[in-house]
MDAnalysis code that builds the backbone (N, CA, C; Angstrom):
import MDAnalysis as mda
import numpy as np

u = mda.Universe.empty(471, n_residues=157, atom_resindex=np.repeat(np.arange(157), 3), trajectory=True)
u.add_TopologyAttr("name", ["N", "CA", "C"] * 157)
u.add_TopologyAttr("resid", np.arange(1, 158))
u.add_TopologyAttr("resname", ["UNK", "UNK", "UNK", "UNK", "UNK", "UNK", "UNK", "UNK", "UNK", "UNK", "UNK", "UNK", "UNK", "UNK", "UNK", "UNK", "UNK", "UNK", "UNK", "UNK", "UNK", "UNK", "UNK", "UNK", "UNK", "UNK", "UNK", "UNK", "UNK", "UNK", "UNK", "UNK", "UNK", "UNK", "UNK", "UNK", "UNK", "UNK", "UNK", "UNK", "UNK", "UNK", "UNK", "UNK", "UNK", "UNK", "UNK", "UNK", "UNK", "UNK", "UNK", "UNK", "UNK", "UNK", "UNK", "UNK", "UNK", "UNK", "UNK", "UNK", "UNK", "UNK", "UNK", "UNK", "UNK", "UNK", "UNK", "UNK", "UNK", "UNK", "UNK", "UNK", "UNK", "UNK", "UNK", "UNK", "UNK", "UNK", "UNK", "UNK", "UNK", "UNK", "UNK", "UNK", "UNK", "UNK", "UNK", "UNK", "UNK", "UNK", "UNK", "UNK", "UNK", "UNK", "UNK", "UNK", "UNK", "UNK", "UNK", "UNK", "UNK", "UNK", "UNK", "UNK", "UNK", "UNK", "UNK", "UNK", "UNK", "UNK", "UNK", "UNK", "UNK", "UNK", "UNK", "UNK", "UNK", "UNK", "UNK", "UNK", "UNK", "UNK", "UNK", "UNK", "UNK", "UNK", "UNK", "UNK", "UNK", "UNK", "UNK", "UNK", "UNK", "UNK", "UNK", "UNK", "UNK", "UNK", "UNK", "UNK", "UNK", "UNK", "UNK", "UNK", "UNK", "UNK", "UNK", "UNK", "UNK", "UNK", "UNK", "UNK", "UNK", "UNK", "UNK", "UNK", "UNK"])
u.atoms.positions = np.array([
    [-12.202, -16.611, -5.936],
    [-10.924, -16.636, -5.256],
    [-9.822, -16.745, -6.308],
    [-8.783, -15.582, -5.754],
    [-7.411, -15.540, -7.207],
    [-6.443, -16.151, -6.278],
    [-5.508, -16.553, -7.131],
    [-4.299, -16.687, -6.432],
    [-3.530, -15.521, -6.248],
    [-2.689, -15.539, -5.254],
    [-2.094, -13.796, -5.131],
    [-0.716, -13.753, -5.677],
    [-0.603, -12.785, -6.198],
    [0.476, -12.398, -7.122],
    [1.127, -11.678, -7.108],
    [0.897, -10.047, -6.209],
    [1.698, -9.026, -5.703],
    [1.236, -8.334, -4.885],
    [2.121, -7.930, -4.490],
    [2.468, -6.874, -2.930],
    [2.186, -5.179, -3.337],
    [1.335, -4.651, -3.546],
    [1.345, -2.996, -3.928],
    [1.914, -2.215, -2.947],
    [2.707, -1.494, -3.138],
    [3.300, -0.325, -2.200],
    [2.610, 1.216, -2.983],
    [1.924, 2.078, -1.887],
    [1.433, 2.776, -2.141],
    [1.791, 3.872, -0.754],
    [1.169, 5.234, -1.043],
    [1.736, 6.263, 0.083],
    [-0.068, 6.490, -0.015],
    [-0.396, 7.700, 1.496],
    [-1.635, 8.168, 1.139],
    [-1.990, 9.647, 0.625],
    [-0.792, 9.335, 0.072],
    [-1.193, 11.381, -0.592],
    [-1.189, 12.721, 0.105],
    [-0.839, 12.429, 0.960],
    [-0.911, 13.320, 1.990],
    [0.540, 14.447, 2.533],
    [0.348, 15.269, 3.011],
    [1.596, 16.201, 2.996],
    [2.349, 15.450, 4.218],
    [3.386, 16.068, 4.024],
    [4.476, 15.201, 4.848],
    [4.353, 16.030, 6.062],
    [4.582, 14.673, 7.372],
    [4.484, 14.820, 8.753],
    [2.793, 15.010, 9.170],
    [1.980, 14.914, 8.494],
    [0.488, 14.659, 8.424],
    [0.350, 13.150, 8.790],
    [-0.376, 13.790, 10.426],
    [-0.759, 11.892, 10.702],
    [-2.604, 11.776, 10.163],
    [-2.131, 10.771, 9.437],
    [-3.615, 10.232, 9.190],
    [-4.735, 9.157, 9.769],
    [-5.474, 8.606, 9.761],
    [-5.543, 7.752, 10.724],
    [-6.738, 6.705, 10.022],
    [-6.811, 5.332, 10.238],
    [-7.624, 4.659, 9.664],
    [-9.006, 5.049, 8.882],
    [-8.813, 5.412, 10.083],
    [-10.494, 6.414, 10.524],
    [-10.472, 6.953, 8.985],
    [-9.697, 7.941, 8.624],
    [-9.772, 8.740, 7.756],
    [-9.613, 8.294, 6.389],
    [-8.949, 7.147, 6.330],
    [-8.610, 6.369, 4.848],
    [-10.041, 5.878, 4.909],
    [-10.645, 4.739, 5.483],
    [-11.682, 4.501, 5.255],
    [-12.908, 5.389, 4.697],
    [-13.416, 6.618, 5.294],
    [-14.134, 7.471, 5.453],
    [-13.644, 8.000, 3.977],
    [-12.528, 8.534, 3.250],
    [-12.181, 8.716, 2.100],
    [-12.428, 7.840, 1.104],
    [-12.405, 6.462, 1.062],
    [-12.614, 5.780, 0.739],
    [-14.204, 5.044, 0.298],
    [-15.125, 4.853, 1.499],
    [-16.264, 4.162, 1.599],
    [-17.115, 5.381, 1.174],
    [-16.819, 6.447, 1.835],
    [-18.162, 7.614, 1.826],
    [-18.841, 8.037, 0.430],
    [-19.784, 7.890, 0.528],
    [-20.710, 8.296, -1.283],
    [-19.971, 9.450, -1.584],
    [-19.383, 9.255, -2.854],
    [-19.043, 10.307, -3.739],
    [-19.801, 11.485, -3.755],
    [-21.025, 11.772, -3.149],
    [-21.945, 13.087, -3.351],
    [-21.460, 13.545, -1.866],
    [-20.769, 12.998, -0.885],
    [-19.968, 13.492, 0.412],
    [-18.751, 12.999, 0.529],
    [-18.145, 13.501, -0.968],
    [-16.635, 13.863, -1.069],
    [-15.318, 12.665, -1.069],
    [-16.119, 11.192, -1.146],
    [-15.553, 10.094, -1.133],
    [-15.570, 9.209, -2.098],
    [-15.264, 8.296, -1.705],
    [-15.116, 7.767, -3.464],
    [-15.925, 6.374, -3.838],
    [-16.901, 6.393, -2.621],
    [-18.044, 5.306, -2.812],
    [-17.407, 4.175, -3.294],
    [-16.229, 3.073, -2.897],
    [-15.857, 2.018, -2.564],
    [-16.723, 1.237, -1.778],
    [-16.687, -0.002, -2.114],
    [-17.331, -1.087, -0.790],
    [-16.800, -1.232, 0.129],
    [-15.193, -1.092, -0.459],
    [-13.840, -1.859, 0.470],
    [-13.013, -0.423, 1.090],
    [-12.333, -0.098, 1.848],
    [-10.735, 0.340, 1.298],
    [-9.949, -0.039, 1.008],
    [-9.289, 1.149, 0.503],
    [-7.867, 0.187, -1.173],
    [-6.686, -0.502, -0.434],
    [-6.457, -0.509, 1.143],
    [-5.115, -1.302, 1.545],
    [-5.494, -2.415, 2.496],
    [-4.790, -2.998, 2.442],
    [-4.732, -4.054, 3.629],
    [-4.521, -3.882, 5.015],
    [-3.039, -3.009, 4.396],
    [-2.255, -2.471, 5.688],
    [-2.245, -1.115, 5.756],
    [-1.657, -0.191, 7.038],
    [-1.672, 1.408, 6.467],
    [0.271, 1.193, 7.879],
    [0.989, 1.896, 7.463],
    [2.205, 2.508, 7.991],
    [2.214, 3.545, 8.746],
    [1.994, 3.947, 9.609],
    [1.910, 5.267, 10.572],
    [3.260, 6.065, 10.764],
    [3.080, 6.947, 10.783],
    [4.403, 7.877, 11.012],
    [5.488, 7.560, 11.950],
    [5.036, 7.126, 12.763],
    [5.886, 6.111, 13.889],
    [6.666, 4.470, 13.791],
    [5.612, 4.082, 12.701],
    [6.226, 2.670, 12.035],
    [5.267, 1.840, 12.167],
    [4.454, 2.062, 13.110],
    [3.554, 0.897, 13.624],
    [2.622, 1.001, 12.596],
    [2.502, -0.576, 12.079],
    [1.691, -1.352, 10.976],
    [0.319, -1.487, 11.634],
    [-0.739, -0.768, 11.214],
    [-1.859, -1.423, 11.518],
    [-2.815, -2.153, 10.639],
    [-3.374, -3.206, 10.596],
    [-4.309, -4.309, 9.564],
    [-5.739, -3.383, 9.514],
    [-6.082, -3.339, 8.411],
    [-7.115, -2.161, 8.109],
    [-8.269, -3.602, 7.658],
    [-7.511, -4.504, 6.972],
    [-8.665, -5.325, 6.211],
    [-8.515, -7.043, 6.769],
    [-9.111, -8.241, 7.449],
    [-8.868, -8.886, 8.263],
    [-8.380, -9.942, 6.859],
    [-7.087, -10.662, 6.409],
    [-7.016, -11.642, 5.700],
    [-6.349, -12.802, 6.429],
    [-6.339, -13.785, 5.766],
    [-5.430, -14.913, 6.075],
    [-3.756, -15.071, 5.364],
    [-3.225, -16.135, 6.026],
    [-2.054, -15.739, 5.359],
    [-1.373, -16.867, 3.981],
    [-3.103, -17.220, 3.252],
    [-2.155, -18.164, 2.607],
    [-2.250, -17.600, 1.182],
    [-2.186, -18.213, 0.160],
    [-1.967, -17.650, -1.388],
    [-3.158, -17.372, -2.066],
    [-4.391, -17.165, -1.399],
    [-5.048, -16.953, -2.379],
    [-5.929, -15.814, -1.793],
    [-6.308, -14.824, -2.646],
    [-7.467, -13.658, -2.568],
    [-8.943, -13.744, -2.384],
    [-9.313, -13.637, -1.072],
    [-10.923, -14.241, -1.302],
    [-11.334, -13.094, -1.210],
    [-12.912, -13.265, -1.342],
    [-13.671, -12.104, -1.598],
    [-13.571, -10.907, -0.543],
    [-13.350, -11.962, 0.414],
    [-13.248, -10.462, 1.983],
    [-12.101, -9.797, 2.107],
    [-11.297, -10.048, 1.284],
    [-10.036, -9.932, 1.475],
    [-9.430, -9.080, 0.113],
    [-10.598, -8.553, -0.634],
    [-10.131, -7.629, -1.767],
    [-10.151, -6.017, -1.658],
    [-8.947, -5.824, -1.642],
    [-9.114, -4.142, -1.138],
    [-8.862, -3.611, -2.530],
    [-8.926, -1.967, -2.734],
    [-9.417, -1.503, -4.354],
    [-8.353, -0.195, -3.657],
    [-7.108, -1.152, -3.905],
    [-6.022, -0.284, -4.617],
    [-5.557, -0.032, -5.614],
    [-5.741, -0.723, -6.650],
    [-5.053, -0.974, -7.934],
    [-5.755, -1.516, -9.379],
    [-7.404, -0.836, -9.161],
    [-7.997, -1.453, -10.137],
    [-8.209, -2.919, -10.456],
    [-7.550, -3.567, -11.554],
    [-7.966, -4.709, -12.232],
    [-6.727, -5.508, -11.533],
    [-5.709, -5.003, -10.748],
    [-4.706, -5.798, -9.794],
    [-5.546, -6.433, -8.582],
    [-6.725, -5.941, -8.106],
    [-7.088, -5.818, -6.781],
    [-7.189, -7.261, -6.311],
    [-7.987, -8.483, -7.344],
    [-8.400, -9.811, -7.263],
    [-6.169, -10.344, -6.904],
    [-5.875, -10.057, -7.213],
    [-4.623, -10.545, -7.256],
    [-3.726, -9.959, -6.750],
    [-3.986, -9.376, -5.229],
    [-2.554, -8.316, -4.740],
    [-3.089, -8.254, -3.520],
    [-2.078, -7.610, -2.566],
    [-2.653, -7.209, -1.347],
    [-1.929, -5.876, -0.873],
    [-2.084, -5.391, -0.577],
    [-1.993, -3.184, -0.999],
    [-1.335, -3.042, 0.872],
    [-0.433, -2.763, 0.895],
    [0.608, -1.859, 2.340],
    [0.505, -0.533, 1.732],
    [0.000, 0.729, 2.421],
    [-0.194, 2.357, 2.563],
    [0.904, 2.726, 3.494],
    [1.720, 4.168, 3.440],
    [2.342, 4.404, 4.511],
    [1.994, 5.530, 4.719],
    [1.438, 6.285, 4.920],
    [1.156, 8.035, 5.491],
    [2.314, 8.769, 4.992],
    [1.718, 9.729, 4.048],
    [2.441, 10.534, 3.510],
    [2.803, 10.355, 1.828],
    [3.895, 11.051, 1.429],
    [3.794, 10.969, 0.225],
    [4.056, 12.305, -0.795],
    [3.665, 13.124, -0.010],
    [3.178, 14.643, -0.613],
    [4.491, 15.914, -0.137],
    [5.056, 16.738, -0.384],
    [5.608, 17.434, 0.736],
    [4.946, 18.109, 1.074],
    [5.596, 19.223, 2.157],
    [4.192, 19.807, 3.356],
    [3.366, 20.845, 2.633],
    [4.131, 20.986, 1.509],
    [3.116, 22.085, 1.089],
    [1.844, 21.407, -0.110],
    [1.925, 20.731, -0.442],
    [0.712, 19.477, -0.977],
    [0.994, 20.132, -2.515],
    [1.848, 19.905, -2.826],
    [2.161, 20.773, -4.272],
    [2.887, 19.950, -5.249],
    [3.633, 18.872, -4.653],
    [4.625, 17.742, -5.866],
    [4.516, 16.412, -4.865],
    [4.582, 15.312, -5.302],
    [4.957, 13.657, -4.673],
    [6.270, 14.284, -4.010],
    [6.641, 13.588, -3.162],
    [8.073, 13.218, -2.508],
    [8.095, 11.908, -1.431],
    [9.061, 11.548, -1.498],
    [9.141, 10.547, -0.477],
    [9.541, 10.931, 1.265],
    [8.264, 10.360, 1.884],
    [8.433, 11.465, 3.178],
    [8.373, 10.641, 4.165],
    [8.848, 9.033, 3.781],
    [8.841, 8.201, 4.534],
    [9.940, 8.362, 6.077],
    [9.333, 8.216, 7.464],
    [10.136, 8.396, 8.374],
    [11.164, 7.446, 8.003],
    [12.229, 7.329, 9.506],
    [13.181, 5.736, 9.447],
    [11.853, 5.023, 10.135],
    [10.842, 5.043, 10.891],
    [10.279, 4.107, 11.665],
    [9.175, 3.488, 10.306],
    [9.042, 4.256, 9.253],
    [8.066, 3.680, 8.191],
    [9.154, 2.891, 7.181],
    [9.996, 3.266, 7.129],
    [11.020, 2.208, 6.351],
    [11.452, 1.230, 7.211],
    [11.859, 1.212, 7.678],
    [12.428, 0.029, 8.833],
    [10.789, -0.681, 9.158],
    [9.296, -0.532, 9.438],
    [8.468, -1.644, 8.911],
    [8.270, -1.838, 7.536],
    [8.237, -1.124, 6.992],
    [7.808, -1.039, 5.364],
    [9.199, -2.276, 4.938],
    [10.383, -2.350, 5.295],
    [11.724, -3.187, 5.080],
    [11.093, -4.342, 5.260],
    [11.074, -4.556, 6.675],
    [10.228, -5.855, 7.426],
    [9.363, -6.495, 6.849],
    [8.085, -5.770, 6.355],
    [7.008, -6.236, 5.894],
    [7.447, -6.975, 4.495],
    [8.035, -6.183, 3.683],
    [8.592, -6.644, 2.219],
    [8.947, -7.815, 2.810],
    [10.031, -7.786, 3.507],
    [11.130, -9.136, 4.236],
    [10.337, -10.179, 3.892],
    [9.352, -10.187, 5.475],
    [8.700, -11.154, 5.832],
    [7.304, -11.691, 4.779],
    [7.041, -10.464, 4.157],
    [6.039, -10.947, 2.823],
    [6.578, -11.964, 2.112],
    [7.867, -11.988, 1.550],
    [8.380, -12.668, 0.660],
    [9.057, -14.147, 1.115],
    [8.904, -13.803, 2.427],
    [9.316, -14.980, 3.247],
    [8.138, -16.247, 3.065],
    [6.759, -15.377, 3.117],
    [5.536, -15.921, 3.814],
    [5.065, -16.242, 2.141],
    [5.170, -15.483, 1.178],
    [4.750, -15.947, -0.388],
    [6.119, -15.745, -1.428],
    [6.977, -16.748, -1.139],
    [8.208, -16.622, -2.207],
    [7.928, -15.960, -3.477],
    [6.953, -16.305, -4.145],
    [6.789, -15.984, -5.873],
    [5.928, -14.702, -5.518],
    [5.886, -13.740, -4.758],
    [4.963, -12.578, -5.112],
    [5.998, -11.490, -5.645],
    [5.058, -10.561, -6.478],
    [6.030, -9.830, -7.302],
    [5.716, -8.553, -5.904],
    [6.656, -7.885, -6.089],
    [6.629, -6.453, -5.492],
    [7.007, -5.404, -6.165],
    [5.439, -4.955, -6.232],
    [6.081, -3.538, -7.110],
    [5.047, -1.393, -6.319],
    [5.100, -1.214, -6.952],
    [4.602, 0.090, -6.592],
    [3.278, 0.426, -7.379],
    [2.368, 0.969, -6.559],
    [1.495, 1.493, -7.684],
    [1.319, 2.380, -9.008],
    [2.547, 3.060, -8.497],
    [3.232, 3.289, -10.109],
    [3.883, 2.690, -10.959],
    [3.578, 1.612, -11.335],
    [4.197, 0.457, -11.524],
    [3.064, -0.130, -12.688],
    [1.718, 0.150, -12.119],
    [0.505, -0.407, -12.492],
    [-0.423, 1.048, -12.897],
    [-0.140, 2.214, -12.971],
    [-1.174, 3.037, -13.006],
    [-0.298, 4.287, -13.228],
    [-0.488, 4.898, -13.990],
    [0.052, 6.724, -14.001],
    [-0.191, 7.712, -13.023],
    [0.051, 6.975, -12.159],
    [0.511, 7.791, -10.657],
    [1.823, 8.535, -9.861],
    [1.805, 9.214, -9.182],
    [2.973, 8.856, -8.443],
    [3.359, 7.926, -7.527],
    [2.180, 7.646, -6.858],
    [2.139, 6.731, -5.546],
    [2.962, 5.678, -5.318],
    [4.051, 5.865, -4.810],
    [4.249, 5.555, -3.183],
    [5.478, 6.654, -2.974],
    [5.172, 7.767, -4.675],
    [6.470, 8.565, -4.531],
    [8.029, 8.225, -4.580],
    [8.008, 7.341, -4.960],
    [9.297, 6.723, -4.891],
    [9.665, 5.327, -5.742],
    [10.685, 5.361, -5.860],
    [11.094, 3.736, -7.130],
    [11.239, 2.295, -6.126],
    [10.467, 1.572, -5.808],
    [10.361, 0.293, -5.373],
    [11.700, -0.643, -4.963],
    [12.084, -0.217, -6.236],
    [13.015, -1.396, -6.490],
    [14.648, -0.105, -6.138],
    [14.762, 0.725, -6.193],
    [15.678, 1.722, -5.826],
    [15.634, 1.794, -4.019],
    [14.469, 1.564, -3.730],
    [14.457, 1.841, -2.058],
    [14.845, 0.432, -1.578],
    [14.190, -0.582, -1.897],
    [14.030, -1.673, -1.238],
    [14.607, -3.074, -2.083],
    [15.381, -2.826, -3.207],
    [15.420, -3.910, -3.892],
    [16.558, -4.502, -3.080],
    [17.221, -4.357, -2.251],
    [18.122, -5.160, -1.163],
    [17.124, -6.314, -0.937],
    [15.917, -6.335, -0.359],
    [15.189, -7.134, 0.050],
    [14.049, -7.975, -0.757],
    [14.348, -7.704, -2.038],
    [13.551, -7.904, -3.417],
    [14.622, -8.780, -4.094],
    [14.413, -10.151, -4.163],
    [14.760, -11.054, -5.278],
    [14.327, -10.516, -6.775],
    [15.252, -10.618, -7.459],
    [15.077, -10.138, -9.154],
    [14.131, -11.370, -9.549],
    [13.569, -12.897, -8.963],
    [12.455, -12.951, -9.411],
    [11.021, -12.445, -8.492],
    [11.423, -11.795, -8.143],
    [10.030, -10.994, -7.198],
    [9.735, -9.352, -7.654],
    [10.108, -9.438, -8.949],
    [10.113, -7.805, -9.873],
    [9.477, -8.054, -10.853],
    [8.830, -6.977, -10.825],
    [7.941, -6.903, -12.393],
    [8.621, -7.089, -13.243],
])
């Protein structure tokens, strides 16, 4: 058990206005790499953002400061013991060819919330992006440019 330390914001790669669905992160996720998945134990988020806004809990945790074993999702590599990973659908534009940010208003306005109330619920967690931690694009967008209204400068990398 870690103590938790940050909030990952991540997108799922996916072309914009593409609904995805648990179902499908998981299945991308868990399925043996010899059937096109990436043979995880876990999936990499906690949470996933739906095109509509509505937050659904992908991985069952508690809400206090520390990372237990059931509660480690494999978003972020060597972050994973120490973070807890929000996904929002999308990420990609429609033609699946460059990152963009393809977040609706109903995925920002929870994605806002969630930051909000995260930081409410763990004052000292940092919030940052998975590009932040990894040579990605993912979440398509600058963290602290979208959302730093709701980001204390000590809650930044």
């Amino acid at each position: 058990m870690k103590e938790l330390k940050y909030l990952i914001i991540h997108c799922t790669a996916t072309p914009e206005g593409r609904d995805v669905s648990s179902r499908d992160i998981r299945r991308w996720h868990t399925s043996s790499v010899a059937s096109g998945g990436r043979g995880w134990n876990q999936v990499g988020y906690s949470d996933m953002i739906h095109l509509g806004g509505m937050i659904e809990n992908m991985v069952e945790y508690d809400e206090d400061n520390w990372v237990q074993a059931n509660e480690i999702t494999n978003g972020a590599g060597t972050y994973n013991y120490v973070s807890r990973h929000i996904v929002y659908v999308g990420g990609m534009n429609k033609e699946y060819t460059e990152p963009k940010n393809t977040m609706t208003d109903g995925q920002f306005r929870s994605l806002h919330n969630y930051i909000k109330d995260f930081i409410k619920l763990h004052p000292d967690i940092i919030v940052i992006g998975h590009n932040q931690v990894h040579a990605k694009a993912c979440p398509s967008f600058d963290v602290y440019e979208e959302f730093g209204c709701v980001i204390p400068e000590r809650n930044r990398l």
